[in-house]
C-alpha positions as CSV (number, residue, x, y, z in Angstrom):
1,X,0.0,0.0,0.0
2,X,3.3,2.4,0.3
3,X,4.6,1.7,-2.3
4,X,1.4,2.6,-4.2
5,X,0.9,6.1,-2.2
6,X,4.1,6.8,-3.6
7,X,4.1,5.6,-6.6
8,X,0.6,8.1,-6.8
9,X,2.9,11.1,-5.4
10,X,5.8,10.9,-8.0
11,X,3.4,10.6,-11.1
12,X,1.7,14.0,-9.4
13,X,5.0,15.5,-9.1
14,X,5.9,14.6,-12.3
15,X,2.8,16.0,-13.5
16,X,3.3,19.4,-11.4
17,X,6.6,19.8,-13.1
18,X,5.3,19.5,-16.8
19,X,2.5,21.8,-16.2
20,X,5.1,24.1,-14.9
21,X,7.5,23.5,-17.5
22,X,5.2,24.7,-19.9
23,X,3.3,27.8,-16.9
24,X,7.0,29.4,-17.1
25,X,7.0,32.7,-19.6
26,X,10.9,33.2,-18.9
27,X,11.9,29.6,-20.5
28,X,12.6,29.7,-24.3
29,X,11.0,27.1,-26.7
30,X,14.8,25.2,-26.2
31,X,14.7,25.8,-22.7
32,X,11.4,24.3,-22.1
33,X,12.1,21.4,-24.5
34,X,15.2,20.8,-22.6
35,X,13.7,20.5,-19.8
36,X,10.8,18.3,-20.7
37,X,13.4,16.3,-22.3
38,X,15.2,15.2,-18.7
39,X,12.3,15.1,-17.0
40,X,10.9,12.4,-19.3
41,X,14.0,10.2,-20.2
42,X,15.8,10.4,-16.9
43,X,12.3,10.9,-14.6
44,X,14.3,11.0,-11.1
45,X,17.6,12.5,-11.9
46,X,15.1,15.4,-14.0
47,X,12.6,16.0,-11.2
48,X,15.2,16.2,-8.3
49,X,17.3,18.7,-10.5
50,X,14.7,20.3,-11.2
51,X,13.5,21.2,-7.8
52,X,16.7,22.1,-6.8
53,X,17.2,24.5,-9.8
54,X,13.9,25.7,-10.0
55,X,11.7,24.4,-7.4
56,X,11.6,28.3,-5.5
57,X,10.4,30.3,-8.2
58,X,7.7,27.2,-9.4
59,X,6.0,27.9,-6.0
60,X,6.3,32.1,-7.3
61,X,4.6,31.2,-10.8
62,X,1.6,29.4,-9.0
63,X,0.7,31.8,-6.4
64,X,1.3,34.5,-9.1
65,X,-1.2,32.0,-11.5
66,X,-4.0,31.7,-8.8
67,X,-3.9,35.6,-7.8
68,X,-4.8,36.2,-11.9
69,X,-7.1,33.6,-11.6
70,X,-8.7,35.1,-8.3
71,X,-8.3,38.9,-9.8
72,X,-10.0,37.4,-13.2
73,X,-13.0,35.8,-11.3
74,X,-13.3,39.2,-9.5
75,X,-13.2,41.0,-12.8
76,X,-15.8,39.3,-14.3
77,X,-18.2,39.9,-11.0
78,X,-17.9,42.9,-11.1
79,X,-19.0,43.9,-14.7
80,X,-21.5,41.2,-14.4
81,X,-23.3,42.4,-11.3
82,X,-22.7,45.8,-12.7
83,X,-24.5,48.9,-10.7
84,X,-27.1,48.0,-7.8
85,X,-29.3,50.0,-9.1
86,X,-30.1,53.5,-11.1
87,X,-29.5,56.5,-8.8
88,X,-32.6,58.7,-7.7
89,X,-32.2,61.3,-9.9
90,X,-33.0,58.5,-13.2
91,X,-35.6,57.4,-11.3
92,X,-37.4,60.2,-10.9
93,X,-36.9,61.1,-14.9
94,X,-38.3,58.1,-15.8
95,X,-41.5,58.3,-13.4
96,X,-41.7,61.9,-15.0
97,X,-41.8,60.6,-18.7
98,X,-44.3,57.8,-17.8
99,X,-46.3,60.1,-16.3
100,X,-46.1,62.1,-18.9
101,X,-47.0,59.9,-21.4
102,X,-50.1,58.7,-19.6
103,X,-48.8,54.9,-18.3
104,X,-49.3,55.8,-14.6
105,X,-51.7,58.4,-12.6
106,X,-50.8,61.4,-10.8
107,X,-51.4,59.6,-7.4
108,X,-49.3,56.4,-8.6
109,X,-46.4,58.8,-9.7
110,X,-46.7,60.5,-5.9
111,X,-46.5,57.3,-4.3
112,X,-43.3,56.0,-6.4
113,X,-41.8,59.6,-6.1
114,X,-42.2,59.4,-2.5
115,X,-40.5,55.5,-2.3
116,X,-37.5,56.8,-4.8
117,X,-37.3,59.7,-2.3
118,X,-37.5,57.5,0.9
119,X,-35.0,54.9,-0.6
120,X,-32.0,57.7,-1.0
121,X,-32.9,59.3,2.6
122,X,-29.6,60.6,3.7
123,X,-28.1,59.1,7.1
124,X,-29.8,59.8,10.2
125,X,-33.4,59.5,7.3
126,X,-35.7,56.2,7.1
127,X,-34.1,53.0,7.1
128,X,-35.2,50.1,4.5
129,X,-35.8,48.1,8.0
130,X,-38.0,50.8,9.2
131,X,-40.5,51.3,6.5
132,X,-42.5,49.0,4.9
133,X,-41.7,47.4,1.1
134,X,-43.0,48.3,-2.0
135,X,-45.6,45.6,-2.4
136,X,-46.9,46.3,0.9
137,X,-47.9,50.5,-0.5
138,X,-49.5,49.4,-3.1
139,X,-53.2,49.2,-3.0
């Protein structure tokens, strides 16, 4: 069973040390293919020069790899969540044109001007938690 577990743990080192063969921009296309070349035909003698020669900075490239990865993911949340919603000032322009054109009533557009108005209450106004929802104003 030892002999197995270990056998497991040099194919995944092995492994590790391709993949970063191949994850390392400063390596040439010779240097690279040098390099996969004594890993492969002498596996041992390759891997254990290897991490003596460049086992510090292969532990640099994949921290540096999982922070793009990380800043990537929190890229792409960011324009996907994209503003909360529009401020109060849009708001209010676009209950004025609805209104305008005749979608809503005079006492509807009241009651949503008040909300928009309620909802951007400066500190020290009306909390969400203290007034009641939407659905529960309208009659």
């Amino acid at each position: 069973m030892l002999v197995l577990a270990l056998w497991i743990l040099w194919f995944f080192l092995l492994f590790r040390i391709i993949f970063d063969i191949f994850r390392d921009d400063a390596l040439s296309g010779w240097a690279k293919a040098g390099w996969l070349a004594f890993v492969i035909l002498l596996p041992f003698l390759g891997v254990f020069v290897y991490l003596i020669a460049r086992g510090r900075s292969m532990g640099r490239r994949e921290l540096a790899q999982a922070r793009a990865q990380q800043e990537e993911f929190d890229t792409y949340v960011r324009e996907t969540a994209g503003t909360a919603r529009p401020s109060s000032t849009e708001e209010l322009a676009n209950l004025s044109d609805m209104r305008a054109r005749g979608d809503i009533t005079d006492e509807e557009f009241r009651r949503a001007k008040a909300l928009v108005l309620t909802d951007y209450a400066p500190e020290g106004g009306t909390t969400s938690a203290a007034r009641p929802s939407r659905g529960d104003q309208e009659g």
